[in-house]
Biopython code that builds the backbone (N, CA, C, O; Angstrom):
import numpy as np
from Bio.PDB.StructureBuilder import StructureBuilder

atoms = [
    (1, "UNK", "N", (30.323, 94.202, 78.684)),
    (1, "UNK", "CA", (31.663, 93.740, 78.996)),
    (1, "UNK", "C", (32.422, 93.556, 77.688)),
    (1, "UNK", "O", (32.075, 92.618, 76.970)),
    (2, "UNK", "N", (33.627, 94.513, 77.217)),
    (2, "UNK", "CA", (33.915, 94.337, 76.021)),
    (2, "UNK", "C", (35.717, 94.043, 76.311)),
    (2, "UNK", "O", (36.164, 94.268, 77.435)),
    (3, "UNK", "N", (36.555, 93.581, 75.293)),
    (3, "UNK", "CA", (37.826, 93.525, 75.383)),
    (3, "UNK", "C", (38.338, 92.124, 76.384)),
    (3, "UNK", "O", (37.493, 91.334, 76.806)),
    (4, "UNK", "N", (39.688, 91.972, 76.656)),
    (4, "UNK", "CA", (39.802, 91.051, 77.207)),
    (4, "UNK", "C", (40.327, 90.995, 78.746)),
    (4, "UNK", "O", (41.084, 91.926, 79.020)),
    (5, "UNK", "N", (40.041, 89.981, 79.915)),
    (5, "UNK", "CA", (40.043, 90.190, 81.013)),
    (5, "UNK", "C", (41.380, 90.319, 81.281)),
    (5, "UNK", "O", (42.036, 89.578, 80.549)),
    (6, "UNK", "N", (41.785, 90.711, 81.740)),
    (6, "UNK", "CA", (43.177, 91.272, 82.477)),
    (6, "UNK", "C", (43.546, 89.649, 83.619)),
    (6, "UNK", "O", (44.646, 89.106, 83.721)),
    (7, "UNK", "N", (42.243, 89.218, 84.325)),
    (7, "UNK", "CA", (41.984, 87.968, 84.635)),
    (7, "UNK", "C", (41.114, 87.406, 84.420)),
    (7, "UNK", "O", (39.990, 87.907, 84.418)),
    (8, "UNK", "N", (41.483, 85.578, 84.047)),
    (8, "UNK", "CA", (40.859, 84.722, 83.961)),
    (8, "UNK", "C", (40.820, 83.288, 84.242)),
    (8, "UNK", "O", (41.793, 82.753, 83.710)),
    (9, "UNK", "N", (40.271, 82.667, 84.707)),
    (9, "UNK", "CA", (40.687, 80.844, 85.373)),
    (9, "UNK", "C", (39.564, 80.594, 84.495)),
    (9, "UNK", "O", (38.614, 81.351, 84.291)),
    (10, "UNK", "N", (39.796, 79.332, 83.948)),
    (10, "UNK", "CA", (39.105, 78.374, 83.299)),
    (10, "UNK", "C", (39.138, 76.571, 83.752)),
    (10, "UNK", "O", (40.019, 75.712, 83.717)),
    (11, "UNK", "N", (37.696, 76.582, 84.165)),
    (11, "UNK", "CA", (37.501, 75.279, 84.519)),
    (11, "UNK", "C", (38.771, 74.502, 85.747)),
    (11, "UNK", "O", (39.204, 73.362, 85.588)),
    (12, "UNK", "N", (39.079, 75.191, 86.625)),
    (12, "UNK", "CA", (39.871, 75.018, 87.688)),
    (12, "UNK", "C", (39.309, 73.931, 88.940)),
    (12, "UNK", "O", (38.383, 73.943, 89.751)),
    (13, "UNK", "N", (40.329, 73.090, 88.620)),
    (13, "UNK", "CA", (39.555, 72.016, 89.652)),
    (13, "UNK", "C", (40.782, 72.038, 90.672)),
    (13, "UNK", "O", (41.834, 72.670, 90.573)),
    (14, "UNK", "N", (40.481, 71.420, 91.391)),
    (14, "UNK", "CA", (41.399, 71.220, 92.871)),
    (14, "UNK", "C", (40.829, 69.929, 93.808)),
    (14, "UNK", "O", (39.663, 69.873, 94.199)),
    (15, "UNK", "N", (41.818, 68.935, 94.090)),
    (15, "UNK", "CA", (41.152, 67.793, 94.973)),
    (15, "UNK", "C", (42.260, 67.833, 96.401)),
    (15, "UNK", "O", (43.377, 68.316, 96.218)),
    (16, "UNK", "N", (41.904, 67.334, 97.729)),
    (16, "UNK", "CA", (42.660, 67.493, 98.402)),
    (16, "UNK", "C", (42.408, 65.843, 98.766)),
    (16, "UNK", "O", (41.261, 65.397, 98.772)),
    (17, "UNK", "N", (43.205, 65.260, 98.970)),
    (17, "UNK", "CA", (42.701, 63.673, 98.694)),
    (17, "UNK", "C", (41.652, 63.281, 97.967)),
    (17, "UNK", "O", (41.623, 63.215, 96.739)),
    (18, "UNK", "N", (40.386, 62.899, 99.057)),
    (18, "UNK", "CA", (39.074, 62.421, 98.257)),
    (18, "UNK", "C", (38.382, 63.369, 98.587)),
    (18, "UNK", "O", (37.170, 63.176, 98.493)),
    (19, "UNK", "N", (38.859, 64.786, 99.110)),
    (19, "UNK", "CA", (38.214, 66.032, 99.144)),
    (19, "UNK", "C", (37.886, 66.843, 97.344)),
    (19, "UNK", "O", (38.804, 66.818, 96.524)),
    (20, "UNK", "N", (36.308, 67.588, 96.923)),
    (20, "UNK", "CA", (37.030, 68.027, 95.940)),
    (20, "UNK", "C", (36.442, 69.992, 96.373)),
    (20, "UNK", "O", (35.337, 70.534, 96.369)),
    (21, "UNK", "N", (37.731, 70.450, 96.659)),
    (21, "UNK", "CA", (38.090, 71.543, 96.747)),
    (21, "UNK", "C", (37.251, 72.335, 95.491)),
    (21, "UNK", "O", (36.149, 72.736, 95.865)),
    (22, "UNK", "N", (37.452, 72.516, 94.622)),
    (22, "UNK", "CA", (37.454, 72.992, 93.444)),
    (22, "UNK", "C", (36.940, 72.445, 92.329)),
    (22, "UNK", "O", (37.689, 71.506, 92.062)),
    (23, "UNK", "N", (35.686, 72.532, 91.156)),
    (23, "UNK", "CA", (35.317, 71.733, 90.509)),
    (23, "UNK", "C", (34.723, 72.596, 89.509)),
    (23, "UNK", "O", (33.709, 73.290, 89.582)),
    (24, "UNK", "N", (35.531, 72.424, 88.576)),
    (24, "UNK", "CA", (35.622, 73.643, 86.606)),
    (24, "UNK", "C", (35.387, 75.043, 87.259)),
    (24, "UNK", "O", (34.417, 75.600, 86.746)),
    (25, "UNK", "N", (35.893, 75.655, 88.081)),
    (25, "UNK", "CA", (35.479, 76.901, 88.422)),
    (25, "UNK", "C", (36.048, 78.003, 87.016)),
    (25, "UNK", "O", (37.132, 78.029, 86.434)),
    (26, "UNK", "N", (34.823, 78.810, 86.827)),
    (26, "UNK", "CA", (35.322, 79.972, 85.806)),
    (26, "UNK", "C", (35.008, 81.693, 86.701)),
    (26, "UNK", "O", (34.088, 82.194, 87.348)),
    (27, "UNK", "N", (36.064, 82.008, 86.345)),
    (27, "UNK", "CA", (36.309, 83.613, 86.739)),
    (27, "UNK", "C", (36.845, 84.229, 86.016)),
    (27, "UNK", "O", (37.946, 83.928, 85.556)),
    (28, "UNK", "N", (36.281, 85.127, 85.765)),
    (28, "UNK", "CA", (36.663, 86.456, 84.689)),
    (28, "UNK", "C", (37.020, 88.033, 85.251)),
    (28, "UNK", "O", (35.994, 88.449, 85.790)),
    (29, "UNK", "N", (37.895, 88.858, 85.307)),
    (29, "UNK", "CA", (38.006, 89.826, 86.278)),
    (29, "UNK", "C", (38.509, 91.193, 84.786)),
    (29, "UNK", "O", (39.597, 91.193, 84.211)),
    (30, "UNK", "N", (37.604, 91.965, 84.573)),
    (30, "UNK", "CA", (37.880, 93.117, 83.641)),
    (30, "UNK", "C", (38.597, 93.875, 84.107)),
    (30, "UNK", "O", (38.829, 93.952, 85.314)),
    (31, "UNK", "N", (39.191, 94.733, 83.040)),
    (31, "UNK", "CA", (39.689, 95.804, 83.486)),
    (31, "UNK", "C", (39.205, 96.898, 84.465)),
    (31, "UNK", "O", (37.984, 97.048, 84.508)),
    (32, "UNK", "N", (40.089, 97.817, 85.390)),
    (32, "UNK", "CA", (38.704, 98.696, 85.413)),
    (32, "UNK", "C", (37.309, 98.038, 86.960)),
    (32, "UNK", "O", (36.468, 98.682, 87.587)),
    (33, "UNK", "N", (37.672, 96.664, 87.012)),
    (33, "UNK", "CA", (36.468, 95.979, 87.439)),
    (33, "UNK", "C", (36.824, 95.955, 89.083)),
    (33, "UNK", "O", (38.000, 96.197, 89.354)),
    (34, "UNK", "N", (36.093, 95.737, 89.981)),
    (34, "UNK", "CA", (36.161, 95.214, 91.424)),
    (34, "UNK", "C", (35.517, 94.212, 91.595)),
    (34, "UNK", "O", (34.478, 94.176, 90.936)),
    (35, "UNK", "N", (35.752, 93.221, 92.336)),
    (35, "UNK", "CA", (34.999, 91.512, 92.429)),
    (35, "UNK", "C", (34.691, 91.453, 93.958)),
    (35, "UNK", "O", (34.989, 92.297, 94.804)),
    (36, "UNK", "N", (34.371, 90.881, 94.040)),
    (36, "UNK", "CA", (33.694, 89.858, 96.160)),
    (36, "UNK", "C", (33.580, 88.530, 95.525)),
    (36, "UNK", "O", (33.003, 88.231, 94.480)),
    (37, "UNK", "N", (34.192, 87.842, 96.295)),
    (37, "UNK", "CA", (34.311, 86.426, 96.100)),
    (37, "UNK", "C", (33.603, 85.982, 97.516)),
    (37, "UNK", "O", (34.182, 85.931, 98.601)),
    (38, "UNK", "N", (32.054, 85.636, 97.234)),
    (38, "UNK", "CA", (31.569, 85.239, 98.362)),
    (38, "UNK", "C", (30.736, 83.598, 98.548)),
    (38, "UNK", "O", (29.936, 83.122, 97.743)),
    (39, "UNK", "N", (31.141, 83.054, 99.654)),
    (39, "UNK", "CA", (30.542, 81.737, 99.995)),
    (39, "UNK", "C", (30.746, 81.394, 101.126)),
    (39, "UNK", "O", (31.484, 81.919, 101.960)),
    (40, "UNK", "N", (29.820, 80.102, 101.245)),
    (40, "UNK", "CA", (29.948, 79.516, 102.587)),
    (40, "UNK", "C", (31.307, 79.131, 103.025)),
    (40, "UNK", "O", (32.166, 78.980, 102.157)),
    (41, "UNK", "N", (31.574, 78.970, 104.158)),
    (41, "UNK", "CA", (32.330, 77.996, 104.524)),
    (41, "UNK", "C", (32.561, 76.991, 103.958)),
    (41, "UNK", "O", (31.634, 76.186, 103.861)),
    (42, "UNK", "N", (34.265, 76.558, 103.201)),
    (42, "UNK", "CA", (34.514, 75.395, 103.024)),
    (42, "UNK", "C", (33.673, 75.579, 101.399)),
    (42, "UNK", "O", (33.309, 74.524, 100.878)),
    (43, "UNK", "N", (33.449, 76.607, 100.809)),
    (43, "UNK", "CA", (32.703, 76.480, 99.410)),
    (43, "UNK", "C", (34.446, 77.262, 98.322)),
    (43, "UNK", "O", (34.342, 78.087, 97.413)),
    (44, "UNK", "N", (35.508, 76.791, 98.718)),
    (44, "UNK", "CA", (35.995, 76.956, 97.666)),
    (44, "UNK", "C", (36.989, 78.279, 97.724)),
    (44, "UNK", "O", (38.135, 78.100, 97.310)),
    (45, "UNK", "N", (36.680, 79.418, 98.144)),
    (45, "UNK", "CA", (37.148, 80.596, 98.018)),
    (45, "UNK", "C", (38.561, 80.830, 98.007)),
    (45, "UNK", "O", (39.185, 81.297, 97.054)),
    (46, "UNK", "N", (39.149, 80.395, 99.383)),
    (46, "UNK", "CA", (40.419, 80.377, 99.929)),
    (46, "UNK", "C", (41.546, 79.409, 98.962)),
    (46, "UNK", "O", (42.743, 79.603, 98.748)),
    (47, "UNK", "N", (40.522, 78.177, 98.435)),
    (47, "UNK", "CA", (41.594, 77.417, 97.483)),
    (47, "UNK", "C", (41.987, 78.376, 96.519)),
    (47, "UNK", "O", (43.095, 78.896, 96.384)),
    (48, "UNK", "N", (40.849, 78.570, 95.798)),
    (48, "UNK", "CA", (41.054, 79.741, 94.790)),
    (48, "UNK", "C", (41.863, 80.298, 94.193)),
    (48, "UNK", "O", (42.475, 80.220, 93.128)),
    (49, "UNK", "N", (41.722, 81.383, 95.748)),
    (49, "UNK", "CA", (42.684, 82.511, 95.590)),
    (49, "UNK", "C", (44.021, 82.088, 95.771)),
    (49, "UNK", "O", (44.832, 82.935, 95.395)),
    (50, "UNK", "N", (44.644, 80.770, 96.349)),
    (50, "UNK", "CA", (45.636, 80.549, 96.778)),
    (50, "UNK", "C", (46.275, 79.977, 95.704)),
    (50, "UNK", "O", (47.501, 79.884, 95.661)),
    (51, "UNK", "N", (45.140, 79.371, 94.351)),
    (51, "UNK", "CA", (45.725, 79.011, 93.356)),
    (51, "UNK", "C", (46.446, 80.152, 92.550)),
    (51, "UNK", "O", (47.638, 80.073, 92.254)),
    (52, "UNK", "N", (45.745, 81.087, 92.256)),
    (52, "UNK", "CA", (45.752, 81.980, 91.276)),
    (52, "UNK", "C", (47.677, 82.390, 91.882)),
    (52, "UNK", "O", (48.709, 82.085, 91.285)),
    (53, "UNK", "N", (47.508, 83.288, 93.472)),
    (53, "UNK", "CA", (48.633, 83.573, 94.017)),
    (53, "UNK", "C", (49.533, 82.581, 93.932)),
    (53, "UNK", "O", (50.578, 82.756, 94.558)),
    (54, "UNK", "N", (49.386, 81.438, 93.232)),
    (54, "UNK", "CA", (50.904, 80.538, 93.462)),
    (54, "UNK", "C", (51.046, 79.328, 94.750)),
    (54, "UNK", "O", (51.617, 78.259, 94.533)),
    (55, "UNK", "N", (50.452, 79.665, 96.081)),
    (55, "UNK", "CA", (50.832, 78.917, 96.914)),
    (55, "UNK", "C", (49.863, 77.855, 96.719)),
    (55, "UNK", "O", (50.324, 76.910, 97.359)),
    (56, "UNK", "N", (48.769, 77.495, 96.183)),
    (56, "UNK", "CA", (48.734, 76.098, 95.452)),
    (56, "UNK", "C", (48.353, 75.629, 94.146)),
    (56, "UNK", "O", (47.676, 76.242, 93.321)),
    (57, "UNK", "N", (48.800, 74.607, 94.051)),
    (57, "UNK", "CA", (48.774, 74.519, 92.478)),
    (57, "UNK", "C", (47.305, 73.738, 91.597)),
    (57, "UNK", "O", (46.869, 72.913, 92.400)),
    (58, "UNK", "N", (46.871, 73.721, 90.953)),
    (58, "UNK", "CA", (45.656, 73.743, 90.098)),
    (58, "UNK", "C", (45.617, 71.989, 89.719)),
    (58, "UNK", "O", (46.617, 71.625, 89.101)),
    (59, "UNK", "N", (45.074, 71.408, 89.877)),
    (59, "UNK", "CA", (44.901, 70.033, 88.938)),
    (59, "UNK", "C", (44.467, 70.114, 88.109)),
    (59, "UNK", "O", (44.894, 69.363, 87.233)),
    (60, "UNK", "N", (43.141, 71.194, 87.682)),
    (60, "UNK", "CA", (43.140, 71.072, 86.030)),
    (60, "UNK", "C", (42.821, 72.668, 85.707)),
    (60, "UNK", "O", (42.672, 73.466, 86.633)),
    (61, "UNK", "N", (42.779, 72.848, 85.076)),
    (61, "UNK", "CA", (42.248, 74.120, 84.455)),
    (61, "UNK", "C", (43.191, 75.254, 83.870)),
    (61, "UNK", "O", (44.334, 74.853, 83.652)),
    (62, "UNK", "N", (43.022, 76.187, 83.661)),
    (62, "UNK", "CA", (44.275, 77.089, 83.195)),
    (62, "UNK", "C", (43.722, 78.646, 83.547)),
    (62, "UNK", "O", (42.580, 79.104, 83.529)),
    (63, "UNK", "N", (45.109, 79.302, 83.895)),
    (63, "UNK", "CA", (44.512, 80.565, 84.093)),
    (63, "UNK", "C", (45.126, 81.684, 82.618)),
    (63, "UNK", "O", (45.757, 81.247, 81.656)),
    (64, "UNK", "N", (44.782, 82.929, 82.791)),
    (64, "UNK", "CA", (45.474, 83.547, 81.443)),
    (64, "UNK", "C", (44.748, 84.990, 82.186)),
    (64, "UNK", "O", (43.629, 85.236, 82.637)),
    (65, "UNK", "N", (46.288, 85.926, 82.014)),
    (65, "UNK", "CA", (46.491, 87.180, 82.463)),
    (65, "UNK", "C", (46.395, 87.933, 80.619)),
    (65, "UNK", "O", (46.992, 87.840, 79.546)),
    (66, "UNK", "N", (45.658, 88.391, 81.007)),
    (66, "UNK", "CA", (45.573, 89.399, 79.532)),
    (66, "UNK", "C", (45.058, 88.618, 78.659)),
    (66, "UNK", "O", (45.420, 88.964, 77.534)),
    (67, "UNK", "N", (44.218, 87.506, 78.647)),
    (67, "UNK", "CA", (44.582, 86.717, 77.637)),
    (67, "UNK", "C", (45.449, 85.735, 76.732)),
    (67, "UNK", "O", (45.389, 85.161, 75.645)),
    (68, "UNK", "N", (46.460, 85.915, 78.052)),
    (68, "UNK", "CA", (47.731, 84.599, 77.461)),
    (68, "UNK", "C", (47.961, 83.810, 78.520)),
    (68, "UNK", "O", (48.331, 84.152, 79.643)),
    (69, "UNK", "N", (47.675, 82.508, 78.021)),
    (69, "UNK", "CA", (47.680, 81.614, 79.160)),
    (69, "UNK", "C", (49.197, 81.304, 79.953)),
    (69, "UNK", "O", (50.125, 81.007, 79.201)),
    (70, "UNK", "N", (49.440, 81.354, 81.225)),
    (70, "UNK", "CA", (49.996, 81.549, 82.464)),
    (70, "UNK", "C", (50.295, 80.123, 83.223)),
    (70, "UNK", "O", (49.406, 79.314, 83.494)),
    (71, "UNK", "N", (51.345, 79.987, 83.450)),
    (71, "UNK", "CA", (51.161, 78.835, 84.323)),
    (71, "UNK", "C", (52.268, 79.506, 85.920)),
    (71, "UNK", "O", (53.450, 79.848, 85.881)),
    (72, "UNK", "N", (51.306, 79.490, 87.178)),
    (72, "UNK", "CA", (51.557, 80.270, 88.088)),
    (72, "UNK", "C", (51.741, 79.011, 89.336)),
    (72, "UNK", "O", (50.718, 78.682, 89.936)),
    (73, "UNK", "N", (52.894, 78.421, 89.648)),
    (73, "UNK", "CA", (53.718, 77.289, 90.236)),
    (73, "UNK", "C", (53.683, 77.477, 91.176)),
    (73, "UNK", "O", (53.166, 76.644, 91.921)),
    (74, "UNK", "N", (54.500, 79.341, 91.970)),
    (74, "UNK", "CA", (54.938, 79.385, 93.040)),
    (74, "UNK", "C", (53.909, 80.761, 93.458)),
    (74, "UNK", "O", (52.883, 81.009, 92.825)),
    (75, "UNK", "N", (54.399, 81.599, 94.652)),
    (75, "UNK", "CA", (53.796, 82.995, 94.378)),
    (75, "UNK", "C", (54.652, 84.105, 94.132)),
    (75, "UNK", "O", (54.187, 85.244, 94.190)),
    (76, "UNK", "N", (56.097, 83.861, 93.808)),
    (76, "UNK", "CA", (56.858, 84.342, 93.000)),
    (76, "UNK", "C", (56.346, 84.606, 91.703)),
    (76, "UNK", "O", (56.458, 85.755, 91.275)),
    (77, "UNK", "N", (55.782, 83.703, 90.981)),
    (77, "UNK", "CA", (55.436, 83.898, 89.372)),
    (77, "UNK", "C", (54.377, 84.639, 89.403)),
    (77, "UNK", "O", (54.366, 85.487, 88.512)),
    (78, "UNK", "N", (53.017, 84.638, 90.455)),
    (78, "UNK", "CA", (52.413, 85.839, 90.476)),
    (78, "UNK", "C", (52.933, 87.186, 91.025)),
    (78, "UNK", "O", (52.568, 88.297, 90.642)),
    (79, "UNK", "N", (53.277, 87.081, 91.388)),
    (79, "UNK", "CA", (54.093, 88.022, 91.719)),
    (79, "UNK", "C", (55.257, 89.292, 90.417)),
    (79, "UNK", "O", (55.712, 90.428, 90.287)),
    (80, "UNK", "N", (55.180, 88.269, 89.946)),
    (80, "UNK", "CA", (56.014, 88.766, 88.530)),
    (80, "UNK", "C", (55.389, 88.801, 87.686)),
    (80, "UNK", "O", (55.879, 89.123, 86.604)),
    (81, "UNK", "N", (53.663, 88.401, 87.830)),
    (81, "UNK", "CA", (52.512, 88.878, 86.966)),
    (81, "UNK", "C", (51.837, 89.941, 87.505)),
    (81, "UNK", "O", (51.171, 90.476, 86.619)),
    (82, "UNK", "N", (51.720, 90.456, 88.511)),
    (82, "UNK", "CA", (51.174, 91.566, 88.895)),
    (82, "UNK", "C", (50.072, 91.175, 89.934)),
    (82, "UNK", "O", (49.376, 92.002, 90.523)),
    (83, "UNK", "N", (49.975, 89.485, 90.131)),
    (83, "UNK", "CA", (49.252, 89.622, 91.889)),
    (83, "UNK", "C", (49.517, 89.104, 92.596)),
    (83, "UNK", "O", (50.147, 88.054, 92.721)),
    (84, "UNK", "N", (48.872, 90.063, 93.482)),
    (84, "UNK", "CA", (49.429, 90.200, 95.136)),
    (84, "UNK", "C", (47.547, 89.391, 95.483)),
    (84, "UNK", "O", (46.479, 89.270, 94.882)),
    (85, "UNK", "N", (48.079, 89.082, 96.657)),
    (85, "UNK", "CA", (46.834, 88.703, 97.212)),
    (85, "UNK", "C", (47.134, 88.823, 99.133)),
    (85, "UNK", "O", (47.971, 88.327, 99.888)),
    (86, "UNK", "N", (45.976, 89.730, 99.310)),
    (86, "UNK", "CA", (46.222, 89.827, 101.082)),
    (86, "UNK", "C", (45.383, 89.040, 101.832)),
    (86, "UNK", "O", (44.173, 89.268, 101.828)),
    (87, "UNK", "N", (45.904, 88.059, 102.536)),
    (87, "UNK", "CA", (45.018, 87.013, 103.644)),
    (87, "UNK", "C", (43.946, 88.082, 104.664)),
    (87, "UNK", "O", (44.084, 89.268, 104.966)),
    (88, "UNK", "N", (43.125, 87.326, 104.928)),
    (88, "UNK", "CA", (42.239, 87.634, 105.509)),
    (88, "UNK", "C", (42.955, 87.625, 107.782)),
    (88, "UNK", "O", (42.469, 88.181, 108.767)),
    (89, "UNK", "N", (43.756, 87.040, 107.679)),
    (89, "UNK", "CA", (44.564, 86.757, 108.839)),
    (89, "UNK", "C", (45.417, 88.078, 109.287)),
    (89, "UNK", "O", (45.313, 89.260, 108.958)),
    (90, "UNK", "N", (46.239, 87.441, 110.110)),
    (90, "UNK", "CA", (46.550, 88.456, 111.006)),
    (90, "UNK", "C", (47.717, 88.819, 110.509)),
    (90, "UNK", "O", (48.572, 88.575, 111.361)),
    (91, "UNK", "N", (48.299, 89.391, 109.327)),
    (91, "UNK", "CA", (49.180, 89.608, 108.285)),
    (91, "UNK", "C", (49.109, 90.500, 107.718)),
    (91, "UNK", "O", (49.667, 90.570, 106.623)),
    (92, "UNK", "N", (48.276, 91.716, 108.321)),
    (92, "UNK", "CA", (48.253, 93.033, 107.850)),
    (92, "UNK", "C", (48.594, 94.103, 108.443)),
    (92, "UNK", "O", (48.050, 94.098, 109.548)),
    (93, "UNK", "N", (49.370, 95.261, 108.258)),
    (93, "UNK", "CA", (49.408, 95.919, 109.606)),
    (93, "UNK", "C", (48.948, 97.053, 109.748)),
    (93, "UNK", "O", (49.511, 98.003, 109.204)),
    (94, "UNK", "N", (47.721, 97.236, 110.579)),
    (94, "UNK", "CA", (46.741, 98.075, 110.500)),
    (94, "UNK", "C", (46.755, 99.687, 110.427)),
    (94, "UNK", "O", (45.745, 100.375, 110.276)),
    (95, "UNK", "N", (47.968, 100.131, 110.550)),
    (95, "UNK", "CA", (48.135, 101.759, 109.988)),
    (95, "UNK", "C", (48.525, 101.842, 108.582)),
    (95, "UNK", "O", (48.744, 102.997, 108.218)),
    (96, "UNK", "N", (48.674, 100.925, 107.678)),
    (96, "UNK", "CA", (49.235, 100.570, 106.357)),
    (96, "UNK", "C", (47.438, 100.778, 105.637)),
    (96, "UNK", "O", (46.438, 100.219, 106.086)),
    (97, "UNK", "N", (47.494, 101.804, 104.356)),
    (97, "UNK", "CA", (46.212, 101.264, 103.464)),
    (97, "UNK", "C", (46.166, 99.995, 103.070)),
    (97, "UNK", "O", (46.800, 99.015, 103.460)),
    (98, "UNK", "N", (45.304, 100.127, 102.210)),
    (98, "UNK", "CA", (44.799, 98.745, 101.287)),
    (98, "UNK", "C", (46.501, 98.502, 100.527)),
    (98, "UNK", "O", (47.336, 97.598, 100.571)),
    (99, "UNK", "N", (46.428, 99.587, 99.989)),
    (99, "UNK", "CA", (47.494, 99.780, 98.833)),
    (99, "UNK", "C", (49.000, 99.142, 99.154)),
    (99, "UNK", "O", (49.744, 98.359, 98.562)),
    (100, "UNK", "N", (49.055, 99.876, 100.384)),
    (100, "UNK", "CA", (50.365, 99.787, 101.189)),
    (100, "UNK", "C", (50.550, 98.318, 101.681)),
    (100, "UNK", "O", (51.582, 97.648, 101.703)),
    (101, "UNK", "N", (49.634, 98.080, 101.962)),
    (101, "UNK", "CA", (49.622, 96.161, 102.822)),
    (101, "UNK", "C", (50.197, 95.469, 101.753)),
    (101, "UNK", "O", (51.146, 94.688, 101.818)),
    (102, "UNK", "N", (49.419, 95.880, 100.541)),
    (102, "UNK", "CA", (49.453, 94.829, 99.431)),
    (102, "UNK", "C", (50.849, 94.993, 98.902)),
    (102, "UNK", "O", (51.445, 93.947, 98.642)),
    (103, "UNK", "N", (51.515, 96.217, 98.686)),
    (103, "UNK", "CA", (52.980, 96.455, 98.078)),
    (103, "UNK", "C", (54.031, 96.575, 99.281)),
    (103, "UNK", "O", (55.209, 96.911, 99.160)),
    (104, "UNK", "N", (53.368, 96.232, 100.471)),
    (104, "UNK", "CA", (54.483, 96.263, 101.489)),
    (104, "UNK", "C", (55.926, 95.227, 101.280)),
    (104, "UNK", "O", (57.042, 95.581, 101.658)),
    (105, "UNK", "N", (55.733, 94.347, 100.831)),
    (105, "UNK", "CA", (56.714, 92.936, 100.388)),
    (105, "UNK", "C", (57.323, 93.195, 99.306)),
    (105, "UNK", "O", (58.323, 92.570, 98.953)),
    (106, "UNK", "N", (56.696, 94.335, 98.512)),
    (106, "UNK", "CA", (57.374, 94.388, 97.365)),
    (106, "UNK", "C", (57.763, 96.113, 97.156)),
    (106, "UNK", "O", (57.638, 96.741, 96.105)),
    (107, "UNK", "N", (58.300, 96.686, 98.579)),
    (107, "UNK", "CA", (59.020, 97.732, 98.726)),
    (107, "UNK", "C", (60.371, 97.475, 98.471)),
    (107, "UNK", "O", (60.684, 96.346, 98.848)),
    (108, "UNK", "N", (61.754, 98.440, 97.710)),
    (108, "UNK", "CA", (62.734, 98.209, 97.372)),
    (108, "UNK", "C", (63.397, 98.733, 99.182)),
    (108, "UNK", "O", (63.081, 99.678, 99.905)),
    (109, "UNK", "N", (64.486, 97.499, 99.382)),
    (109, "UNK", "CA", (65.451, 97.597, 100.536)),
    (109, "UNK", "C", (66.552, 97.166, 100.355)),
    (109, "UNK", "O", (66.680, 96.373, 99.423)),
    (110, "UNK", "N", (67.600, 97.480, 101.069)),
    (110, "UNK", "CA", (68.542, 96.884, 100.954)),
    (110, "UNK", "C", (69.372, 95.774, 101.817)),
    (110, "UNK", "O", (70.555, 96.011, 102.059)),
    (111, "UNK", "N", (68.771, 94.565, 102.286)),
    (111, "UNK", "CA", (68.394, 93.344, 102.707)),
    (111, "UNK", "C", (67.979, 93.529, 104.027)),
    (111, "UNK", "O", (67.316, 94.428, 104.544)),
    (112, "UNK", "N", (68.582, 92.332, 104.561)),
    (112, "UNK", "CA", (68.227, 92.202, 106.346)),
    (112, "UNK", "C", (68.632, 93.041, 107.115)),
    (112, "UNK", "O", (68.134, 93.584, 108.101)),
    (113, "UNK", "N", (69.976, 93.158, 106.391)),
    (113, "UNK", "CA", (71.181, 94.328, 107.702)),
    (113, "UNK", "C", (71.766, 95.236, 106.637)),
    (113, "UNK", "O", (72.389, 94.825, 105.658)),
    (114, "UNK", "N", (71.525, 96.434, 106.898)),
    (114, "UNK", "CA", (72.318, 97.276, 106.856)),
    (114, "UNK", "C", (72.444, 98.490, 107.569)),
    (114, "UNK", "O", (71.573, 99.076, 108.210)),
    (115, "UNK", "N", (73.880, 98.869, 107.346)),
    (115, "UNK", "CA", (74.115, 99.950, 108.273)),
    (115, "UNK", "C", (73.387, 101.379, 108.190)),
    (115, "UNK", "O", (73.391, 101.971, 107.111)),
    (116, "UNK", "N", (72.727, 101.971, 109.375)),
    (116, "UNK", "CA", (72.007, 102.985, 109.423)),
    (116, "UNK", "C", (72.893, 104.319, 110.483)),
    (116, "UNK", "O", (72.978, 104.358, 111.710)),
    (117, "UNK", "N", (73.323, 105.069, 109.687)),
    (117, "UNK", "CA", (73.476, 106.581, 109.787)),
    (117, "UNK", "C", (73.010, 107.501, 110.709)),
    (117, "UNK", "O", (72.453, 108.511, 110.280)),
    (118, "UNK", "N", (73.160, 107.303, 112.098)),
    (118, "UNK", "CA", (72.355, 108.268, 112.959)),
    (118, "UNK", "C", (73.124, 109.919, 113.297)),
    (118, "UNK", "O", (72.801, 110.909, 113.954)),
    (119, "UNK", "N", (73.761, 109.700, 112.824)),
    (119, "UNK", "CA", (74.524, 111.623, 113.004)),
    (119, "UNK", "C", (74.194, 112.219, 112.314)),
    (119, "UNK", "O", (74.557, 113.395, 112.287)),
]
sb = StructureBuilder()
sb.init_structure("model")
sb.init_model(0)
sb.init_chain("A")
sb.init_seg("    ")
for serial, (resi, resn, name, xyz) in enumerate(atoms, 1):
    if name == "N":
        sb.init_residue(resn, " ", resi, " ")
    sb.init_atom(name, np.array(xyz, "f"), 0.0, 1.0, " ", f" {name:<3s}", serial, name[0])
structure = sb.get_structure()
């Protein structure tokens, strides 16, 4: 494993009251690399990923894209770092690839309404 991870979380904790979600978790993701993030039930996974994507936020630890540390609030700011993350739920739509699911939200349109041209 040479060079630096493209991703990384360091020592990432997470408490949900007197729940503790998350406790110094380290992940490293290379270039080049494919991961499985696997566990039991209730072992962590879903916080995780939800940290990294923005929709929750970290109590301690830090993450760093390329090697420069990141601070990722919303899932806008990942988003403007380059991840996407697809739920395991019913939020995919099944004639769409991998590829397509994941950049579906971030296809260029031109908003809610506009006028469409049928002649």
């Amino acid at each position: 494993m040479e060079g630096v991870p493209i991703l990384e979380v360091r020592n990432i904790s997470k408490r949900f009251g007197g729940v503790r979600a998350l406790d110094r978790v380290n992940f490293a993701v290379m270039p080049n690399e494919i991961h499985a993030l696997l566990g039991e039930n209730g072992a962590g996974k879903s916080t995780l990923m939800k940290i990294i994507s923005g929709a929750y936020q970290k109590d301690a630890g830090e993450i760093l894209v390329n090697g420069r540390p990141v601070e990722i609030t919303k899932p806008l700011d990942a988003i403007k770092l380059g991840i996407a993350i697809i739920y395991q739920d019913l939020n995919l739509i099944p004639d769409l690839t991998v590829a397509e699911n994941i950049f579906f939200g971030r296809l260029p349109h031109r908003g809610l309404l506009h006028t469409i041209d049928v002649s």
